[in-house]
C-alpha positions, 0 to 999 in steps of 0.5 A: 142541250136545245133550246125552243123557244116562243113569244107571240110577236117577232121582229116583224110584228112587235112595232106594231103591237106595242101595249096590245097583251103580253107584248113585253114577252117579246122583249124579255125572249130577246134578253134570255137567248144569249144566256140560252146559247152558253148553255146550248142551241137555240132555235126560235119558235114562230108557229107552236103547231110546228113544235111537236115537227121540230121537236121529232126531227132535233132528237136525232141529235141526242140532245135533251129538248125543252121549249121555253114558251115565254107565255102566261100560263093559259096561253102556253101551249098543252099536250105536245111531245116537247117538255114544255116549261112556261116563263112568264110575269106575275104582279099580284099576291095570289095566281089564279086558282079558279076557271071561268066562261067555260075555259079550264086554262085559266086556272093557272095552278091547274095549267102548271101542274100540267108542265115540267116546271115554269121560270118566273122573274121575281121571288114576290112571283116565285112564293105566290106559285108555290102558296098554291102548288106547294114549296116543291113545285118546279119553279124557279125566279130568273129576272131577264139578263139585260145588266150587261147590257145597259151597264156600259152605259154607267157613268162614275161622274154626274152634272146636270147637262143639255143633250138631245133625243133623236126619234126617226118617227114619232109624236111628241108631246111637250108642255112647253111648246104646248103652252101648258106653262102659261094660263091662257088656252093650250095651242094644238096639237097633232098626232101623226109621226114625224122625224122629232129632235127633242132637247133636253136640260137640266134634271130629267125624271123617266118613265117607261110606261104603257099609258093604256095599263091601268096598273102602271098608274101614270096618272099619280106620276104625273101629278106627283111631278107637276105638284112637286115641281109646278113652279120650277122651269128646271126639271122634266118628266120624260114619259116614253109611251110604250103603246102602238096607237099614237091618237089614243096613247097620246089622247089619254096622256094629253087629256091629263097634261092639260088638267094641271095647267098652268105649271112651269116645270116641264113635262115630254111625252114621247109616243113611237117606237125607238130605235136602240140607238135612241133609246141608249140616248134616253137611258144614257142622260136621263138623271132618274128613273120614276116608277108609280105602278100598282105592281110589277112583274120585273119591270124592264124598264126600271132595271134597265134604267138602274143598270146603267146607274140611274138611281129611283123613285119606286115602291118596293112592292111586289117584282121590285121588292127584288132589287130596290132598296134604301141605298139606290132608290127614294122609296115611295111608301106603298099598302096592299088593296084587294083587286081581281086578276087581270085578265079574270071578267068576273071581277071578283076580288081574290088577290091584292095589288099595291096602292102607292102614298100620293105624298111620299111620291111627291116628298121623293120627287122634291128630296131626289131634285134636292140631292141632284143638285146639292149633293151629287157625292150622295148621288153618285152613291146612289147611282154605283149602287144601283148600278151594283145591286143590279148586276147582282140581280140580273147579269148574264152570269147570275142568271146563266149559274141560276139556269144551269143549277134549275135545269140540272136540278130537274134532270136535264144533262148540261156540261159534265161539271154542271152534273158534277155540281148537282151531285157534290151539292145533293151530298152534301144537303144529304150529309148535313141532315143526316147528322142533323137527325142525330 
C-alpha cells in the first residue's frame, strides 16, 4: 500500500510558525509515518496541487493509494482522483454542522461525507462525528504513536534532583531573576534570544502550552500554582511556550507573572523552539506534568510527558477522557459551558467546552507536592502507571493493529494475514448474530 501523506508546514517552515493555526499537524504527521512504513510506503506531500500528478504516475505500481492529509476537515483538500481520508484534532462536544460567510466547507458533517472515511485521535472525537453522520460513518480513533518514543526516557526510581535545560536560542523568563519574589519593583526584562542554560531543583510542575490559545487556559495554571505554593522557594512551574513571537508570547505571560507578585515559589517561562536533545532534557527531569485546558484534541504534550512516567494534574474532559484516570493523575474536576466553535466568526453557541474548578486545581497542585516528597512509593505507582496506560494508548503496536484493521475494514488490500483477519472476523460477527436471531 502507499501512503500520501500532507500538513502544511515542514521542517523548514514549522520554527517559524509555531502557534500560527493548525501547526500541531505537523507534529503529529511526524509521529504517524513509522507507523505508516510498516504497513507500506510513504511519499510526503508538500504542494496538494501535485497530488492528483503523483497519485497518476504511483499507480503504475498496482498499489492501493490514499492520501492522508493531516487537516481539518474544511482545509482538506476535495475533488482529487486519490481517495482522500482527513486526520485531524477536535476538542468540542458537537463538529460544525453549519456553513457561514458563504464558504460550504465549513460544514464539516458535509465535507466529511465527501471523503472515503477521516481518523481522529480520541473516542470523545470519534462519537461527536458519528452524533452527526451516524454510527456507520467511516472513522476511526488513532491518537499519535509517540509512546516508544518518550518511554525510554522512564525511570522506576524517583528523588527530587538539580539538572540543567540547554536552549541553543531562546527567552527566558524567570520570577527569581526577575525579582517577582521580592515586594519591590520587578527588574527588565528583554525579549530577544539568546544561547540560555537554565537550573533547576527541587519539584518541577511543566507545561507545554500555546500562550496565544484562549483554550489552553494558562492563565488558572498559573495562579493555581502561584496560590498553592506563594510562600515556598521549592517548587517550579516550567511553562515552555509553544509560539513563534517571542515579544508577544513572552509579553502575555509576563504581564500575568507580575500580577501575583510578590511570591516565592518560582515560576520559568521558556519561549524558542527546542531542539530534541533539549526537549528529552525537559520531559526527562520534569516531576510533573500540568494541564488546565478547556479541551483537548489528544494533547501531545501531556502524552508525551506520561509516556516517559510522569504523573498529571489534568482534567479528564474531553481527548483526555482516553487515557487519565485516578490511578496516574490528580484529576482536577471539570462542567461543561456552552461556547461556539473556533474557527466559526458568528460566535454563535452550538457546542460545549470544559470549564476547569479553580480550587481543585489548586488542592492537586498542594496534594501532588505532598506525595512527591512524603510518599515517593505512592509516586512511583503513579509514574508506572502512567507510564503503562499510555502504551496502551498510543504505542506504535496499538496504533499500526487499529490502522491495519480500519483500513482492511474499508477495503484497502493490506498483507494476506491482515485480509485473513478481516474475513475470519466478518464470520465470526455473522455467525453469532445468526444464532442470536435464534
Amino acid at each position: 500500500m502507499i501512503f500520501l501523506v500532507y500538513a502544511k508546514e515542514t521542517d523548514q517552515s514549522i520554527a517559524a510558525n509555531l502557534g500560527l493555526p493548525d501547526y500541531s499537524y505537523f507534529f503529529v504527521m511526524k509521529k504517524f509515518i513509522p507507523v505508516l512504513e510498516q504497513l507500506g510506503k510513504v511519499h510526503i506531500v508538500h504542494d496538494v496541487e501535485t497530488v492528483d500528478a503523483q497519485y497518476a504516475q504511483l499507480l503504475t505500481q498496482d498499489a492501493e493509494i490514499i492520501l492522508l492529509s493531516f487537516t481539518p476537515p474544511h482545509k482538506t483538500p476535495q475533488a482529487l482522483r486519490c481517495p482522500v481520508f482527513p486526520v485531524f484534532a477536535w476538542e468540542y462536544s458537537t463538529i460544525p454542522d453549519e456553513s457561514w460567510a458563504n464558504e460550504p466547507r465549513h460544514n464539516w458533517a458535509a465535507m466529511l461525507k465527501s471523503f472515503r472515511g477521516a481518523m481522529t485521535h480520541s473516542q470523545f472525537a470519534l462519537k461527536a462525528v458519528h452524533q452527526s453522520l451516524g454510527a456507520s460513518y467511516p472513522v476511526v480513533s488513532l491518537p499519535a504513536p509517540l509512546w516508544d518514543e518518550y518511554a525510554i526516557l522512564y525511570e522506576s526510581r524517583y528523588s527530587p534532583h538539580s539538572w540543567q535545560l540547554d536552549i541553543a536560542n531562546g527567552v527566558v523568563l524567570d520570577s527569581h531573576a526577575l525579582g517577582l519574589n521580592q515586594a519591590e519593583k520587578s527588574h527588565p526584562v528583554s525579549f530577544e534570544g539568546c544561547e540560555c542554560h537554565v537550573q533547576f531543583d527541587g519539584i518541577v510542575y511543566t507545561s507545554v502550552f500555546n500562550p496565544n490559545d484562549s483554550r489552553k487556559n494558562c492563565l488558572d495554571l498559573l495562579t493555581g500554582f502561584c496560590y498553592a505554593f506563594r510562600d515556598n522557594p521549592e517548587v517550579t512551574l516550567l511553562m515552555k511556550l509553544a509560539y513563534h513571537d517571542a515579544t508577544h508570547a513572552c509579553g502575555l505571560v509576563l504581564q500575568e507573572m507580575k500580577k501575583l507578585a510578590p511570591y516565592r515559589c518560582r515560576v520559568v517561562a521558556v519561549q524558542g523552539y527546542l531542539e530534541d536533545a533539549a526537549y528529552r532534557q525537559l520531559v526527562a527531569n520534569s516531576t510533573y506534568v500540568v494541564n488546565t485546558a478547556r479541551g483537548e484534541g489528544q494533547c501531545l504534550p501531556l502524552m508525551e510527558l506520561m509516556s516517559a512516567g510522569k504523573p498529571a494534574i489534568a482534567p479528564d474532559h474531553s481527548a483526555m477522557s482516553d487515557y487519565i484516570n485516578d490511578r496516574n493523575a490528580f484529576i482536577v474536576r471539570s462542567s461543561p459551558e456552552w461556547t461556539h466553535w473556533p474557527h466559526d466568526p458568528r460566535l454563535v453557541l452550538r457546542t460545549f467546552r470544559y470549564r476547569i474548578d479553580w480550587q481543585s486545581l489548586r488542592d492537586a497542585y498542594l496534594e501532588s507536592y505532598r506525595v512527591a516528597y512524603h510518599e515517593p512509593a505512592r509516586y512511583m505507582s503513579m509514574a508506572q502507571q502512567a507510564h503503562q496506560d499510555l502504551q496502551q494508548h498510543c504505542s506504535k503496536k496499538i496504533i499500526t493493529d487499529r490502522l491495519r484493521g480500519f483500513l482492511a475494514e474499508q477495503g484497502y488490500a493490506m498483507h494476506w494475514h491482515t485480509r485473513l483477519y478481516v474475513r475470519l472476523k466478518s464470520r465470526v460477527i455473522s455467525f453469532f448474530q445468526r444464532i442470536g436471531e435464534r
